[in-house]
Each structure stands twice: as C-alpha cells, then as structure tokens.
VOGU-3710 file (C-alpha; in Angstrom, 3 decimals, decimal comma):
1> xxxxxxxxxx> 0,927/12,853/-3,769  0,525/14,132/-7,318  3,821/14,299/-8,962  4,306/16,293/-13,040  1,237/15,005/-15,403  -1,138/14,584/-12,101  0,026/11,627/-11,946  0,012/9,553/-8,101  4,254/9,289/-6,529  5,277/5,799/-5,565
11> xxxxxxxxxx> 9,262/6,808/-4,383  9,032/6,237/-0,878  7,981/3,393/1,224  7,416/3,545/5,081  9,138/2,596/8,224  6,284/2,050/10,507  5,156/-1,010/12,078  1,779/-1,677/11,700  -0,324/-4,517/13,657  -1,858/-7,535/12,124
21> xxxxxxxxxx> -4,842/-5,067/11,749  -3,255/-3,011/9,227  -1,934/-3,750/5,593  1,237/-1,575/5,211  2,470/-0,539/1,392  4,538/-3,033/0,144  5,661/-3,462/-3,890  2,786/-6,334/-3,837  0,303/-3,923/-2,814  1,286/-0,974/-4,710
31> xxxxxxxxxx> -1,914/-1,858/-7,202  -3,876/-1,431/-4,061  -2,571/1,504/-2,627  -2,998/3,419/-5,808  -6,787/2,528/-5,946  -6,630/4,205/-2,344  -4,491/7,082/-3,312  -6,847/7,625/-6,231  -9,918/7,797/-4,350  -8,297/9,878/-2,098
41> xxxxxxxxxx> -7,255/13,103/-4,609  -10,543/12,517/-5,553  -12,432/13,034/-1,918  -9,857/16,006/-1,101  -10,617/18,405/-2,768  -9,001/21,651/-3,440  -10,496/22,792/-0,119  -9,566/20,299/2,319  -7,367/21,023/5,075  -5,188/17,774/3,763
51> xxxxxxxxxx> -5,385/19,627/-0,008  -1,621/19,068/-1,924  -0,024/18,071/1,489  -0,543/13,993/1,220  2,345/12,341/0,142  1,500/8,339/0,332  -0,670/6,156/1,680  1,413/4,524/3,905  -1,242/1,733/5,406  -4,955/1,015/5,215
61> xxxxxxxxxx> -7,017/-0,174/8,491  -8,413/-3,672/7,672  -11,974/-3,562/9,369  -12,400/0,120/8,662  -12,369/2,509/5,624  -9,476/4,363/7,392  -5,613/4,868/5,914  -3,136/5,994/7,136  -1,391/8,413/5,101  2,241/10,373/5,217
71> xxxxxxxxxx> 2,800/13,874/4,430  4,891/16,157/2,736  6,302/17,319/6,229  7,046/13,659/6,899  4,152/13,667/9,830  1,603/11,348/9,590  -2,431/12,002/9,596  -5,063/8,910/10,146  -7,713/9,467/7,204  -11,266/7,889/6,908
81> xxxxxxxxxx> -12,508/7,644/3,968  -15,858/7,903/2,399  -15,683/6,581/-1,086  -17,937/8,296/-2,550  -15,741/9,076/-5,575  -16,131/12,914/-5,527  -14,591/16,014/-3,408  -16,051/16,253/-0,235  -15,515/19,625/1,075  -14,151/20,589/3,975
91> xxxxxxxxxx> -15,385/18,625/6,437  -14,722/14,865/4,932  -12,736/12,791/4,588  -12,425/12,730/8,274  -9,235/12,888/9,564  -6,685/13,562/12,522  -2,770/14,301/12,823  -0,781/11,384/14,170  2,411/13,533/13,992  5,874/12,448/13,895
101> xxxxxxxxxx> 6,409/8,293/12,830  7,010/7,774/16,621  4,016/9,657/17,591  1,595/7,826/14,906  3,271/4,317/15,648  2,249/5,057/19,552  -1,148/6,791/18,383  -2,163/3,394/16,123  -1,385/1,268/19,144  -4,087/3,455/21,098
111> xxxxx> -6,632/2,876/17,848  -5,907/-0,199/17,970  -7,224/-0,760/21,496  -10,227/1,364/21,036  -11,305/-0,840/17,832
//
C-alpha cells in the first residue's frame, strides 16, 4: 500500500461487484479511500498479520466500519476497522481472508445476508 516516500499507491482499481451496501473505489472517491487507507497503515502496525501485504482498499461496508481491502497476492481480506488512529497490535484490526476476487465476490454476498 505504501509505495517510495511512504507515500499511499492509487495504480489499480478493482473488478469486483459490490452491492448497494458497499461503496467501491472509484476516481470520485479516491479522497475517501485515502482517508481509509491512511487510517489503516496507521492501525496495522508493524506486527499485524496484514503488515506490508495491503495493497488498496478496494470497497468500504456502508453500515459498518469494515473495508474491504486487496493484497499484494491479488487475494482479498475483509478488514474492520477500529479508528482509533494508532497501531493496534496483533489482534486488531479484525480481519478475515476472502481469497481469490471470485471467492470474496461469493464471500460478500454471504456478509451481506448475515448483515
């Protein structure tokens, strides 16, 4: 997610379909997305099993503090985040592997139902 300077990547944009209950990245929400991305380098840590291996924020949940986020291994991982504003160890943010884009597209459907 950090590209030279520390500074937060904005080269690739996703091909997942999201529901209504999901605002994907788009160029009008790139301002957005980088407030997430920000806030999420800064809840990571250097300790975090998700440390250096987030490439984008890729969506963000609408009634939840949750985002869906793409890695450098082109999976996908479902993230909830605290916003706190500081590293948060180990154990949050809270998170889960969605896995391949047709694995997370069918896994979002499923959190979708549940929420």
């Amino acid at each position: 997610m950090r590209g030279a300077g520390g500074d937060v990547r904005h080269d690739c944009f996703m091909v997942l379909a999201f529901s209504e209950e999901w605002v994907p990245r788009s160029a009008e929400s790139l301002e957005q997305f980088t407030a997430l991305e920000a806030e999420l380098v800064r809840e990571l840590g250097r300790d975090h099993p998700l440390a250096d291996r987030v490439r984008l924020a890729a969506a963000r949940h609408l009634a939840s503090d949750r985002v869906v986020v793409q890695l450098h291994n082109d999976r996908y991982a479902l993230v909830h985040l605290t916003w706190s504003g500081r590293a948060e160890g180990t154990q949050f943010p809270r998170w889960e592997e969605l896995g391949s884009a047709d694995d997370a597209a069918a896994r979002l459907i499923e959190f979708d139902d549940r929420w």
